[in-house]
C-alpha positions as CSV (number, residue, x, y, z in Angstrom):
1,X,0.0,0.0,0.0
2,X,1.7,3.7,-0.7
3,X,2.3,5.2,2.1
4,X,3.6,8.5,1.0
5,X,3.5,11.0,-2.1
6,X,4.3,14.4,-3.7
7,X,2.1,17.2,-3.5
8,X,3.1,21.1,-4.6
9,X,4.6,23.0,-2.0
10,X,3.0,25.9,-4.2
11,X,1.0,27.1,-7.4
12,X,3.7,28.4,-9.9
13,X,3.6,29.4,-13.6
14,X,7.0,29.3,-16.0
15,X,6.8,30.8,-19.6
16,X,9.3,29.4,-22.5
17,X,9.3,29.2,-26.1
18,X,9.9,26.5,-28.9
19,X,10.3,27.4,-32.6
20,X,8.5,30.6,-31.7
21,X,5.5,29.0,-30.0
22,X,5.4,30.4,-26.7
23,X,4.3,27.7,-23.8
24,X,3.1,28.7,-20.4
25,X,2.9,25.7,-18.0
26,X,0.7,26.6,-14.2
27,X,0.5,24.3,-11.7
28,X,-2.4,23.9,-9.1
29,X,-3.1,22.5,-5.7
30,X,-6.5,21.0,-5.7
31,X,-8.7,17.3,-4.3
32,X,-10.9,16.8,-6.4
33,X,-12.4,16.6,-10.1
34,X,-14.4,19.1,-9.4
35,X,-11.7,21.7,-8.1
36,X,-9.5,20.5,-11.5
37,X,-11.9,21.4,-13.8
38,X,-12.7,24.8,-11.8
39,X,-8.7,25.5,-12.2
40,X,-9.1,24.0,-16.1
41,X,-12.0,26.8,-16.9
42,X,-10.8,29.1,-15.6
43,X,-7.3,29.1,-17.7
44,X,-9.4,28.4,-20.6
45,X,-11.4,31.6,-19.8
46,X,-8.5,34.1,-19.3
47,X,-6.8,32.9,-22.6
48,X,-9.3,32.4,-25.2
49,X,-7.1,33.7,-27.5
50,X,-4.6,31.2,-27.4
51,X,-4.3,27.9,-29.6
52,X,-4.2,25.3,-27.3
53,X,-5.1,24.9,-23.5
54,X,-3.6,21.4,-22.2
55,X,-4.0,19.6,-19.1
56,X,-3.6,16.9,-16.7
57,X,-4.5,15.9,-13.2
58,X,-3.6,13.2,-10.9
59,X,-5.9,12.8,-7.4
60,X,-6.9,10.9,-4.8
61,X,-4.7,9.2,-2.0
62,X,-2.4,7.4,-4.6
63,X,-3.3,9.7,-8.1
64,X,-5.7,6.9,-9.4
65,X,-7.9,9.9,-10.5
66,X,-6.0,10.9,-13.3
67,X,-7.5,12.8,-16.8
68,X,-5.7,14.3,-19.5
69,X,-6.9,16.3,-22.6
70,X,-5.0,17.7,-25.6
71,X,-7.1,20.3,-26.2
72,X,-7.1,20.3,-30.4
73,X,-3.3,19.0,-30.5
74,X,-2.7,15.6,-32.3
75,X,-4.1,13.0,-30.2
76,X,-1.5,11.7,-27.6
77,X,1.0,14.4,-28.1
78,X,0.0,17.2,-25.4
79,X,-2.0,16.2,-22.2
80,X,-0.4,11.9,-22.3
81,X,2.9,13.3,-21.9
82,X,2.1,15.8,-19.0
83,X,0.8,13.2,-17.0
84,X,3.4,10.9,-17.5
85,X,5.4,13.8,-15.7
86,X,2.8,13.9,-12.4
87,X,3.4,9.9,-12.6
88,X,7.1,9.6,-12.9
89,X,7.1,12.1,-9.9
90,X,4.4,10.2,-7.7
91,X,2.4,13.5,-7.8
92,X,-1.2,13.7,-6.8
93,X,-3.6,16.4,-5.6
94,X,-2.1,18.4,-9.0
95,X,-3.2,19.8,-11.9
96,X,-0.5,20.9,-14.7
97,X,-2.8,23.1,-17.6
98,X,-0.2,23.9,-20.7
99,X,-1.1,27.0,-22.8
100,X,0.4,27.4,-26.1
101,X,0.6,29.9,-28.4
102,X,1.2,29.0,-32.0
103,X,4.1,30.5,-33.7
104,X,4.2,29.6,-37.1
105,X,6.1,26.5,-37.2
106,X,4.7,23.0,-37.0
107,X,6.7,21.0,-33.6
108,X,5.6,17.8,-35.3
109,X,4.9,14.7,-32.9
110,X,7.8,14.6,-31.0
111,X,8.6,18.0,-30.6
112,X,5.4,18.2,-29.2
113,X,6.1,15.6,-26.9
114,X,8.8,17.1,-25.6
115,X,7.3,20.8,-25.4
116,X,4.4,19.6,-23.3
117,X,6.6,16.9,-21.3
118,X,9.0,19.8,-20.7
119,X,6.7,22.8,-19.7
120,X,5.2,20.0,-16.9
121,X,8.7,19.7,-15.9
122,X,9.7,23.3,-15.5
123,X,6.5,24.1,-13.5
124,X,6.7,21.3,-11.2
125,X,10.1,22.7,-10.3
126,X,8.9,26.2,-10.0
127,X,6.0,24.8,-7.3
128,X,9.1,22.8,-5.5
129,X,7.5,19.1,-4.8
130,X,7.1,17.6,-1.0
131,X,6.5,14.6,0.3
132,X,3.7,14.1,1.9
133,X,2.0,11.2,3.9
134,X,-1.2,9.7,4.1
135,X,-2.7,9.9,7.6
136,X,-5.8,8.8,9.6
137,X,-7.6,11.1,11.7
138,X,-9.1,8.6,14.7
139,X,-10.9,9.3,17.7
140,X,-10.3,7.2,21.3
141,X,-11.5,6.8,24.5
142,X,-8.7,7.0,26.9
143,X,-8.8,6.9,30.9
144,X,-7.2,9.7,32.3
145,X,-5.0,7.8,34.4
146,X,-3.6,6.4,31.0
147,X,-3.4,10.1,29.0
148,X,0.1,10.9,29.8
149,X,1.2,7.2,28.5
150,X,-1.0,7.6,25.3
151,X,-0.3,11.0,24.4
152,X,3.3,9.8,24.7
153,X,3.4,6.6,22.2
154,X,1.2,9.4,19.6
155,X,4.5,11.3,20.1
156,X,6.7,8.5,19.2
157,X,4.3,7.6,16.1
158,X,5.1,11.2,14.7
159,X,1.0,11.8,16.0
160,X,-1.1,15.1,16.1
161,X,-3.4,15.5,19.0
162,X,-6.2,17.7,17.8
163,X,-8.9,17.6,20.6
164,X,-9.1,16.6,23.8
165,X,-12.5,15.9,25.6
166,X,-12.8,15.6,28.9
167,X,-15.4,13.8,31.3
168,X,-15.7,10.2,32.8
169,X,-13.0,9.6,30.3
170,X,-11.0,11.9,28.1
171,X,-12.2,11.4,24.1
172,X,-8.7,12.3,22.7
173,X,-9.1,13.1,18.7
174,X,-5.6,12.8,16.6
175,X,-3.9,12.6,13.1
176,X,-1.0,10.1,12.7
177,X,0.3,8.1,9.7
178,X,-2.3,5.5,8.1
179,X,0.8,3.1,8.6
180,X,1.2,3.2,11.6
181,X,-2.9,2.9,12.9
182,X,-2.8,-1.2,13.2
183,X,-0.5,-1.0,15.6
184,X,-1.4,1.7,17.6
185,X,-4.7,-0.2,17.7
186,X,-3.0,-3.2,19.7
187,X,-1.4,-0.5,21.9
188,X,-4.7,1.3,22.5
189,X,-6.3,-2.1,23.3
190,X,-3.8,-3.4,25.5
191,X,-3.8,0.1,27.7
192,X,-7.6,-0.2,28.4
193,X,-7.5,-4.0,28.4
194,X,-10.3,-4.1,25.6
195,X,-13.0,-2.4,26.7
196,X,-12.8,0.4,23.8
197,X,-12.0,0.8,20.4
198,X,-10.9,3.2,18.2
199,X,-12.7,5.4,15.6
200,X,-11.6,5.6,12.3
201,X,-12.7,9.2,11.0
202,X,-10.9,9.8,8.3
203,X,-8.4,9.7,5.8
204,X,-6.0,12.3,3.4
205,X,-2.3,13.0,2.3
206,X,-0.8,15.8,4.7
């Protein structure tokens, strides 16, 4: 199971030419398909004039959302080879939209290819890549005799405390890495000998 990605650290646009057709590659943070195709308009809106508007997303917690579109180019040759960028570089939660600007002279195939292929490259660079790591945000019921110990092992699994409740037992809600959750189960089980369990309430890339 993946266990960790790359997400932008920021939105970036880079601006180059080939053979007098001028490229301008923007990146965008966004979750869903909804939120791509907001970013997509919205290029596509502020540069009607231009020949071509490409793009490619990756989503979801391992990019298995992923669309492309070449926007007019030859089939294959625009939107293909920007997502083959977001998967070479384990990308999700991004959207790359290419804008080109015809200038006279035909790229062919490969040259377009490797204009679109490129212009994903420059502006993932420009929006510096991190790693980021799917965690699960869980709820649990821990005595308050036992909060100091708990509070302690979520410290050792690189853990978040978010919320702490507190009444005939303290309801302590936390973020920690989805990989470690199975065995910070067993912990939780063993320190209030069964009689609780943990609540699973959600999951995303952080």
């Amino acid at each position: 199971m993946l266990k960790a990605v790359n997400s932008l650290s920021r939105e970036a646009e880079i601006t180059f030419e080939v053979k007098r057709s001028k490229f301008v590659g923007r990146s965008f943070r966004r979750k869903t398909p909804v939120e791509a195709m907001a970013a997509v308009r919205e290029i596509k809106s502020a540069h009607r004039d231009a020949s071509h508007n490409v793009w490619a997303y990756r989503l979801g917690l391992s990019g298995e959302q992923a669309r492309t579109s070449d926007d007019g180019e030859p089939q294959g040759t625009a939107g293909p080879p920007i997502l083959q960028v977001l998967e070479r570089r384990e990308m999700t939660n991004t959207v790359v939209v290419v804008t080109r600007y015809f200038g006279g002279v035909k790229l062919g195939a490969g040259g377009l290819l490797r204009a679109y292929g490129d212009a994903a490259k420059l502006v993932l660079d420009a929006s510096h890549p991190r790693e980021i790591r799917r965690m699960a945000e869980i709820e649990a019921i821990v005595p308050h005799g036992s909060l100091a110990l708990f509070e302690k092992r979520v410290a050792v699994e690189k853990g978040e405390i978010l919320d702490r409740r507190f009444g005939e037992h303290v309801a302590v809600r936390l973020r920690l890495p989805a990989e470690a959750l199975a065995s910070f189960r067993n912990f939780h089980a063993g320190l209030v000998a069964g009689k609780s369990e943990i609540t699973l309430l959600g999951e995303d890339f952080l």
